[in-house]
C-alpha positions as CSV (number, residue, x, y, z in Angstrom):
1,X,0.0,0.0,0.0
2,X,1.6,3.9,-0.8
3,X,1.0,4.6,3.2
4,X,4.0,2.2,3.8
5,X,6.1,2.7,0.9
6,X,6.1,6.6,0.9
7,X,7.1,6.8,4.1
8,X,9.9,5.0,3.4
9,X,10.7,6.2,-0.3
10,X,9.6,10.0,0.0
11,X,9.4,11.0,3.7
12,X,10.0,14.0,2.9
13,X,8.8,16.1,0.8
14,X,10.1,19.8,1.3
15,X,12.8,21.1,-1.3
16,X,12.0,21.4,-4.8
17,X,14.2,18.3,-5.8
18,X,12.3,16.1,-3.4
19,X,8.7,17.4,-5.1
20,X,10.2,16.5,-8.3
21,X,10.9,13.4,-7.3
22,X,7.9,12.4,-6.2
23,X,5.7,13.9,-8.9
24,X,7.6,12.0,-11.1
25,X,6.8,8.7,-9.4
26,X,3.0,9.7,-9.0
27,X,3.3,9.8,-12.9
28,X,4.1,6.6,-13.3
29,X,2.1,5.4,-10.6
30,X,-1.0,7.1,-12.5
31,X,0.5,6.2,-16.1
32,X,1.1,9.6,-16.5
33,X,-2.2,11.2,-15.8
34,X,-0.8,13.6,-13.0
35,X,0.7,16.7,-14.1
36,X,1.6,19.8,-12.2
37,X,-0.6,22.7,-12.2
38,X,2.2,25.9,-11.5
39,X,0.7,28.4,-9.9
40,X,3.3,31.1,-9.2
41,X,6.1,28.9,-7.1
42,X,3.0,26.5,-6.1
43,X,3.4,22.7,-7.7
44,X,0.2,21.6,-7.3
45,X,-0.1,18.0,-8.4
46,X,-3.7,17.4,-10.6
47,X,-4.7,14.1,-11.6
48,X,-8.2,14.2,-13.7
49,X,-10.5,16.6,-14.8
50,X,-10.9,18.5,-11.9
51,X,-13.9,21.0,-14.0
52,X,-15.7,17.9,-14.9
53,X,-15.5,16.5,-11.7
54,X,-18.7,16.3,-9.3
55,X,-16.3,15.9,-6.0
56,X,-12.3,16.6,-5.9
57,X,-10.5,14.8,-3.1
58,X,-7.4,16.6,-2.1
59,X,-4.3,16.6,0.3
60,X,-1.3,18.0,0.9
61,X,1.8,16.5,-0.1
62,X,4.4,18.9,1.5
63,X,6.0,18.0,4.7
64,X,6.7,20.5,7.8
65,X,9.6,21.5,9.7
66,X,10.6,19.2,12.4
67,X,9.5,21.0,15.7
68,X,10.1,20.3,19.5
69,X,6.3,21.0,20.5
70,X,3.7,19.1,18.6
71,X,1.1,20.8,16.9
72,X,-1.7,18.8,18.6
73,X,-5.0,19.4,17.0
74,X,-8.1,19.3,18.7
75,X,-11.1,19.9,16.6
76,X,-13.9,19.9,18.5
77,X,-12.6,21.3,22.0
78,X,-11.5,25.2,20.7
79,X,-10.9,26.2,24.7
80,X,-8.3,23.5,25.1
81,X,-6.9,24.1,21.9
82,X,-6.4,28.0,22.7
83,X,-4.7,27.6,25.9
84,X,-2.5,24.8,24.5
85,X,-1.5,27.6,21.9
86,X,-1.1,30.5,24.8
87,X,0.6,27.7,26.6
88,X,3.8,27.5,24.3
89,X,3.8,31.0,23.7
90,X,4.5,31.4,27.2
91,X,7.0,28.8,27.2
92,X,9.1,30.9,24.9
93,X,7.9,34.4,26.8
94,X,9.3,33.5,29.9
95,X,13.1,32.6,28.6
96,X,13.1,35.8,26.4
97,X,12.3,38.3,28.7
98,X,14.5,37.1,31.4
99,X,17.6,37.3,28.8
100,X,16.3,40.2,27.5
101,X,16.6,41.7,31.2
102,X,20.0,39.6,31.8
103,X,21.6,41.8,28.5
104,X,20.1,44.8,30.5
105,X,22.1,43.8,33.8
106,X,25.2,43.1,31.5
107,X,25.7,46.6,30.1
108,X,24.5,48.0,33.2
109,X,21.4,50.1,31.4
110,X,18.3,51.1,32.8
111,X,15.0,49.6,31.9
112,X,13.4,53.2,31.9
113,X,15.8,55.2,30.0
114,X,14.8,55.5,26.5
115,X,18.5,53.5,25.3
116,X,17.8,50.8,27.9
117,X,13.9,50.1,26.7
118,X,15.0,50.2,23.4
119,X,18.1,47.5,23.5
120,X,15.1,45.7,26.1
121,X,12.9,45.1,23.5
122,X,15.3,44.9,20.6
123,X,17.1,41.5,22.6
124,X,13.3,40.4,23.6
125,X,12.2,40.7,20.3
126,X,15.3,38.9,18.9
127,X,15.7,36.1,21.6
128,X,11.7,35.2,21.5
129,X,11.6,34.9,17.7
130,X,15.2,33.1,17.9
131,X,13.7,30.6,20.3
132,X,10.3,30.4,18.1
133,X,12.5,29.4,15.1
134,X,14.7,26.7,16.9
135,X,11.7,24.9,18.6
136,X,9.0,24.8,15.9
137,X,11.3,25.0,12.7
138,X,14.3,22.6,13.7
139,X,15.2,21.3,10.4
140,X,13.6,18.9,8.0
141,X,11.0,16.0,9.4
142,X,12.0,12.7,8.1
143,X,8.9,11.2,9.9
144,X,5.6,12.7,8.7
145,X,3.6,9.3,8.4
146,X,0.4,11.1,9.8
147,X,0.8,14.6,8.5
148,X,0.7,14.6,5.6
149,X,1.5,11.1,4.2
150,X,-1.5,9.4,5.5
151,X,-3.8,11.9,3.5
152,X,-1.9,11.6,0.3
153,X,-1.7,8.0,0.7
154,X,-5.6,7.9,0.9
155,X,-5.3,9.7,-2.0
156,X,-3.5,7.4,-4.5
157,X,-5.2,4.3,-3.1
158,X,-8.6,5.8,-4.1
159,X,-7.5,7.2,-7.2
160,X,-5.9,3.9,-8.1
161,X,-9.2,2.1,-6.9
162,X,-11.6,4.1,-8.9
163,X,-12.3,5.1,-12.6
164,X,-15.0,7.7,-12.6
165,X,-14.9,10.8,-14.1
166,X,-17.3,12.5,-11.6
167,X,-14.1,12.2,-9.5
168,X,-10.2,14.2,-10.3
169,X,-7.8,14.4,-7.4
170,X,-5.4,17.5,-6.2
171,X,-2.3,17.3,-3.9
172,X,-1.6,20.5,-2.6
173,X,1.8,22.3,-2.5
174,X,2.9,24.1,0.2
175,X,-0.2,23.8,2.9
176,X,2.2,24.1,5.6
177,X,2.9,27.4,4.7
178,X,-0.2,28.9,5.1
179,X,-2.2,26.6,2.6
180,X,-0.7,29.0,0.2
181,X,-1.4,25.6,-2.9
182,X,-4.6,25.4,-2.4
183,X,-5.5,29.4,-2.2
184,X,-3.5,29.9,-5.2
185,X,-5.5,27.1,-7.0
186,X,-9.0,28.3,-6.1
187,X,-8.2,31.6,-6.8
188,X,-7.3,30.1,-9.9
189,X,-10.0,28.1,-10.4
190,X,-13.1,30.2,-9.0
191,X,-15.8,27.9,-10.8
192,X,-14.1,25.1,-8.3
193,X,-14.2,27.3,-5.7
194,X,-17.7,28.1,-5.6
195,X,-19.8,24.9,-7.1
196,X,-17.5,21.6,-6.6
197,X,-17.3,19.5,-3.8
198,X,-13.8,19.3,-2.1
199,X,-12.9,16.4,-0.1
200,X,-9.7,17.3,1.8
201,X,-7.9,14.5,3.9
202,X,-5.2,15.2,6.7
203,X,-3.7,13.3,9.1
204,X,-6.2,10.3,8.5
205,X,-4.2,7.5,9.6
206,X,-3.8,7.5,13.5
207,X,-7.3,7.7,15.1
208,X,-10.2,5.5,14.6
209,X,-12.6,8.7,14.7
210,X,-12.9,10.4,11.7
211,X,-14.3,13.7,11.9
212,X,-15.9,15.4,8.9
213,X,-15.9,19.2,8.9
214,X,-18.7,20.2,6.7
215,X,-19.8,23.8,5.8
216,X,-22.9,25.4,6.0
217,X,-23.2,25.3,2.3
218,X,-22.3,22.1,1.2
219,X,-24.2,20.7,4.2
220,X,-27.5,21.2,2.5
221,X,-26.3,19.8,-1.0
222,X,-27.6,17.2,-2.9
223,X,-24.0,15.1,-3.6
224,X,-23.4,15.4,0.2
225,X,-26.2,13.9,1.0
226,X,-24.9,11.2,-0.9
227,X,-21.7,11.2,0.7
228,X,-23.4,11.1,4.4
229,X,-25.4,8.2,3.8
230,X,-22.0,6.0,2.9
231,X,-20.7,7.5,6.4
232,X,-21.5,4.3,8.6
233,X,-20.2,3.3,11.9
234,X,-18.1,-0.4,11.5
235,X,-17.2,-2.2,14.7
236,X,-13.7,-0.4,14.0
237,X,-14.5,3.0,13.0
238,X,-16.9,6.1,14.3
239,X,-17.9,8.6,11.6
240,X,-18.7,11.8,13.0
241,X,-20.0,14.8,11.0
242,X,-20.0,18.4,12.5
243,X,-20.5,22.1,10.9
244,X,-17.0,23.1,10.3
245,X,-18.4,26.8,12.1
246,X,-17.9,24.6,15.2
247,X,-14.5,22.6,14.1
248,X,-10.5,24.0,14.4
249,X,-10.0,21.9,11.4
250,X,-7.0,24.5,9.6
251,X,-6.5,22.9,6.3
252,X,-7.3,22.8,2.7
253,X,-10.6,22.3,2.6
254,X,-10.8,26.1,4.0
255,X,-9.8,27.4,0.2
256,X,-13.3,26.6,-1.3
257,X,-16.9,27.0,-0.3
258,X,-17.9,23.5,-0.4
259,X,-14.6,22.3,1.2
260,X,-14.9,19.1,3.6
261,X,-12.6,18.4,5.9
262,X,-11.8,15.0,7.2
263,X,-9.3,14.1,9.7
264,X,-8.6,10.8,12.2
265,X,-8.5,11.2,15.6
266,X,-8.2,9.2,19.1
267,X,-10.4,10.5,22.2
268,X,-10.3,10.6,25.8
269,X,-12.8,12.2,28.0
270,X,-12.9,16.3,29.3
271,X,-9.9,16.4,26.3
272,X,-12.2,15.5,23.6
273,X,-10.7,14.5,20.3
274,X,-7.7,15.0,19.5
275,X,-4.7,14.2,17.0
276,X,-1.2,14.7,18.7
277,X,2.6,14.2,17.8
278,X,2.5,16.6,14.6
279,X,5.2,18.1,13.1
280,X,7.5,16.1,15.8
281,X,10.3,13.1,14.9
282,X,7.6,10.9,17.1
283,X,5.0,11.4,14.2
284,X,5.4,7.3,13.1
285,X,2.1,5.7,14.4
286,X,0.0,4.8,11.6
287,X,-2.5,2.4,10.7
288,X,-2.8,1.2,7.1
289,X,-6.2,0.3,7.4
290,X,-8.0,3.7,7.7
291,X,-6.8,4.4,4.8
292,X,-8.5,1.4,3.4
293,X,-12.0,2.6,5.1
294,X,-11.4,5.7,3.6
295,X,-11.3,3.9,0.4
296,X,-14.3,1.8,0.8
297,X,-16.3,4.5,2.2
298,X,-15.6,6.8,-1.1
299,X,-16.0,4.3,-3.2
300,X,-18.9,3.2,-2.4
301,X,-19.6,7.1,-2.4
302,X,-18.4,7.4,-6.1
303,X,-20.9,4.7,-7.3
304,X,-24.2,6.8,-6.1
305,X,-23.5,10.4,-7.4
């Protein structure tokens, strides 16, 4: 299955050699159907019709920066996930502004004299970003088997397992830099943006509770419907559909009106749901066989619409 043999062929996924490289083996994995769509410095990887298309499922294919503090989502618990934010931003506050008072005490200046505020917040500027940089971009991240590899993984095993034009398939560049792929492309593309159904998967592989973010407008639609009856509970799996107004769900499926998010996740009570070890060398535990509900599921999806 690609889940397994990405992440040990193209973990990562980050320089412009290493995208090459792994377009170049989605085109012979597709026999050569994928191309790149370039959208300024954007490769986004398009395999299909995507203007024909009924429903577009998408990930993103870039890899992150190796951090020291995980980026632990938890979609449907927006309190916890706000103070785990203001939590590491106080870890690097603290460290900061004592050194920023230590340089103080070194030249001997004074905190209220306008040359000692200014070399004050100069160093605490300097030493918080400094920090900020070393723990949340430390290098490349050779294990990314949940974020993102588990989403294109699902990708290529459903776009290998189907043959429907009412489906095309995108994998986003550069989503880890704001989702900067996926803007470009709808900006691109506003017919897409407005009208199609976008099926965005990230970090689907370690959780056995799939959440589906769905907005207000695509809620209502006819091929969604579709889409939510195939959504069935298995002795394995919990589907769980909420209005993405009430999700932290920060992905692709933001770029387009009709974008659903869908995302794995484990639980534990007062916490919620959560997904945890992101961006972190510990991000290794993956399962194989969501990816092969995922498949069934859309599938089975594909054949009704």
């Amino acid at each position: 299955m690609y889940l397994s043999f990405l992440n040990g062929h193209y973990p990562v996924r980050h320089t412009k050699d290493e995208k090459r490289a792994f377009f170049e083996y989605v085109q012979k994995e597709t026999d050569g159907k994928a191309r790149i769509e370039q959208i300024s410095w954007h490769s986004n990887i398009v395999i299909g019709d995507p203007n024909k298309a009924k429903v577009i499922f998408t990930a993103h294919y870039d890899t992150p920066w190796r951090a020291f503090l995980p980026n632990l989502m938890l979609p449907t618990n927006r309190l916890l996930y706000l103070a785990y934010n203001i939590s590491i931003a106080l870890v690097l506050l603290a460290p900061a502004i004592a050194g920023s008072f230590l340089i103080l005490k070194l030249f001997s200046l004074d905190r209220m004299s306008r040359l000692g505020s200014a070399v004050w917040f100069l160093s605490y500027l300097i030493l918080y970003v400094g920090l900020f940089i070393l723990v949340m971009f430390n290098g490349k991240n050779r294990h990314n088997y949940n974020d993102n590899t588990s989403g294109t993984a699902a990708v290529l095993e459903l776009c290998k397992a189907v043959k429907d034009e009412n489906a095309a398939f995108i994998l986003f560049d550069h989503e880890e830099w704001g989702k900067l792929g996926s803007k470009a492309y709808a900006k691109a593309h506003p017919d897409i943006k407005q009208e199609t159904l976008v099926i965005n998967l990230d970090c689907v592989a370690n959780g056995t509770n799939f959440i589906f973010a769905v907005p207000d407008k695509a809620s209502g639609s006819e091929i969604f419907s579709a889409l939510k009856n195939c959504l069935k509970d298995t002795d394995a799996y919990r589907a769980l559909v909420y209005p993405s107004k009430n999700i932290s769900m920060n992905s692709d499926q933001m770029s387009f009106d009709l974008g659903v998010g869908v995302c794995a996740c484990k639980y534990k009570p007062r916490i919620g749901y959560y997904c945890d070890k992101i961006h972190t060398v510990h991000d290794t535990e993956v399962s194989e066989d969501n990816i092969s509900y995922l498949t069934q599921v859309f599938s089975e999806f594909l054949g009704n619409v």
